[in-house]
C-alpha positions, -999 to +999 in steps of 0.1 A: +371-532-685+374-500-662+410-484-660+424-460-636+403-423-639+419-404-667+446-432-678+427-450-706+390-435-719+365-455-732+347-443-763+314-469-766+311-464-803+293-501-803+265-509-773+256-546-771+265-579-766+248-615-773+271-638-747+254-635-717+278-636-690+262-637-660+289-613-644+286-582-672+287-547-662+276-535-695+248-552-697+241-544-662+246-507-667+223-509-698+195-525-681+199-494-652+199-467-678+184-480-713+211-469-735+196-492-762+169-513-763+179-546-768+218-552-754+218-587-772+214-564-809+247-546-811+242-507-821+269-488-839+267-454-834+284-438-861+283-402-855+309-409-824+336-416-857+347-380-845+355-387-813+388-413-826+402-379-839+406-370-802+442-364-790+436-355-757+447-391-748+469-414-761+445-444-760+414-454-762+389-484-753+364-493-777+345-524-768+337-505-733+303-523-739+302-544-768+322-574-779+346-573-810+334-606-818+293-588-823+311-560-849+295-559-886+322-558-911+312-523-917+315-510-884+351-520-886+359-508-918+345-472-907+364-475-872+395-489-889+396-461-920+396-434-888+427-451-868+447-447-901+441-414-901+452-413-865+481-431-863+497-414-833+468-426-807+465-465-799+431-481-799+419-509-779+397-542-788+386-571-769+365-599-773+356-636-755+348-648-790+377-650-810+370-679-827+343-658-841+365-631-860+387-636-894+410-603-896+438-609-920+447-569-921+447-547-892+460-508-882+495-508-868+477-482-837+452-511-828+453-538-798+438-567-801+427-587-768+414-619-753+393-626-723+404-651-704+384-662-672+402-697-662+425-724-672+400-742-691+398-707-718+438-706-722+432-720-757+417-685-763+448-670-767+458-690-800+425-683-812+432-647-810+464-647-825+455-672-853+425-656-863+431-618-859+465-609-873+480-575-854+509-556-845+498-556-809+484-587-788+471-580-751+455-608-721+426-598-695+425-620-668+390-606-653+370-624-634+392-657-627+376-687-618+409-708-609+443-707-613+452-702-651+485-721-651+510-720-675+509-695-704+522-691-735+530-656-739+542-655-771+536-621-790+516-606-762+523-568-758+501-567-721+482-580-693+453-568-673+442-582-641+410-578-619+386-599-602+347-600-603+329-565-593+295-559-585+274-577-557+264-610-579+252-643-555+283-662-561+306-641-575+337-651-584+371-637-561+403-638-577+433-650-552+462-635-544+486-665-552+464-664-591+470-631-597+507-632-584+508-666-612+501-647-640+524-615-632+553-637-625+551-652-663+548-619-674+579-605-661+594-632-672+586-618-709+592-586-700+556-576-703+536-545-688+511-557-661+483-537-655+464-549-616+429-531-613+419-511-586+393-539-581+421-560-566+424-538-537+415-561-508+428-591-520+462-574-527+477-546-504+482-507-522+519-517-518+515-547-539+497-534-569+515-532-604+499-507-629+517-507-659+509-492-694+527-499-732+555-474-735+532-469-768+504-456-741+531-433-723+528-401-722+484-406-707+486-376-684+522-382-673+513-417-671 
């Protein structure tokens, strides 16, 4: 996930991912500059712990390059033990896996997300709310193979948009009329959209919607 410059920062405390998707940046971007050896054997790099205590912003992405779902229990523990102490600054998770994660007890300040890619992966989003219990729920819809459909929106606290990046043989473009699908439901809930920059192109400047959490208000007069 890449946000507008300066709104959310991303603090890759985990590199490395097993899925595989044929469209991911991280692994990409690891393969270019070798931040770890092996991106399908997550790292945790615990002497960035420090940087959670940050309060320059108001939140911060944490599975940048890595996939909740690859986490050691550990890893959590440590990363969760630091959000208590910081309960003022919101913390963002995501994962394509969350069939793969059983979290019964999580901090208030922490967001919990699914990846959803097409209608076929919609059943994605009970999985994450059955199997990760939170305060805070949130959707990205990035890349989209088809039109999702019908949601169920229940409990979700926000929505990201984007479309494929990069210059993959066959990439995948999100359409107008998909993206427009999605938002529409939202409002309907009353829930923040967020439309990447990536969209440019397939929606006009006018058009975009960029909305935060009124919990991430306040992200350099965000």
């Amino acid at each position: 996930m890449q946000y507008i410059k300066d709104s959310i920062k991303n603090i890759n405390i985990v590199i490395g991912c097993d899925i595989g998707c044929l469209y991911c940046y991280a692994r990409m971007n690891n393969n270019r500059f070798h931040t770890i050896e092996d991106f399908n054997n997550p790292i945790f790099f615990e002497n960035k712990l420090k940087m959670l205590d940050n309060k320059k912003y108001k939140a911060y992405l944490l599975t940048g390059q890595s996939d909740l779902s690859g986490w050691e229990d550990e890893w959590l523990v440590k990363v969760f033990n630091k959000m208590s102490e910081n309960s003022k600054t919101q913390y963002i998770f995501l994962t394509k896996r969350p069939d793969k994660i059983k979290l019964d007890v999580t901090p208030d300040n922490g967001w919990f997300g699914v990846t959803v890619t097409s209608s076929k992966e919609k059943f994605k989003i009970d999985d994450l709310r059955n199997n990760i219990k939170a305060k805070h729920y949130h959707i990205t819809f990035e890349p989209m193979f088809d039109d999702i459909g019908k949601l169920d929106l229940t409990n979700i606290s926000w929505i990201v948009i984007g479309t494929e990046t990069g210059n993959r043989k066959n990439k995948s473009v999100s359409k107008k009329e998909w993206v427009y699908n999605i938002y529409n439901q939202a409002k309907e809930k009353n829930i923040p959209v967020f439309m990447k920059e990536d969209l440019l192109g397939i929606l006009k400047e006018d058009e975009m919607i960029q909305e935060f959490p009124k919990e991430f208000r306040g992200i350099n007069n965000v």
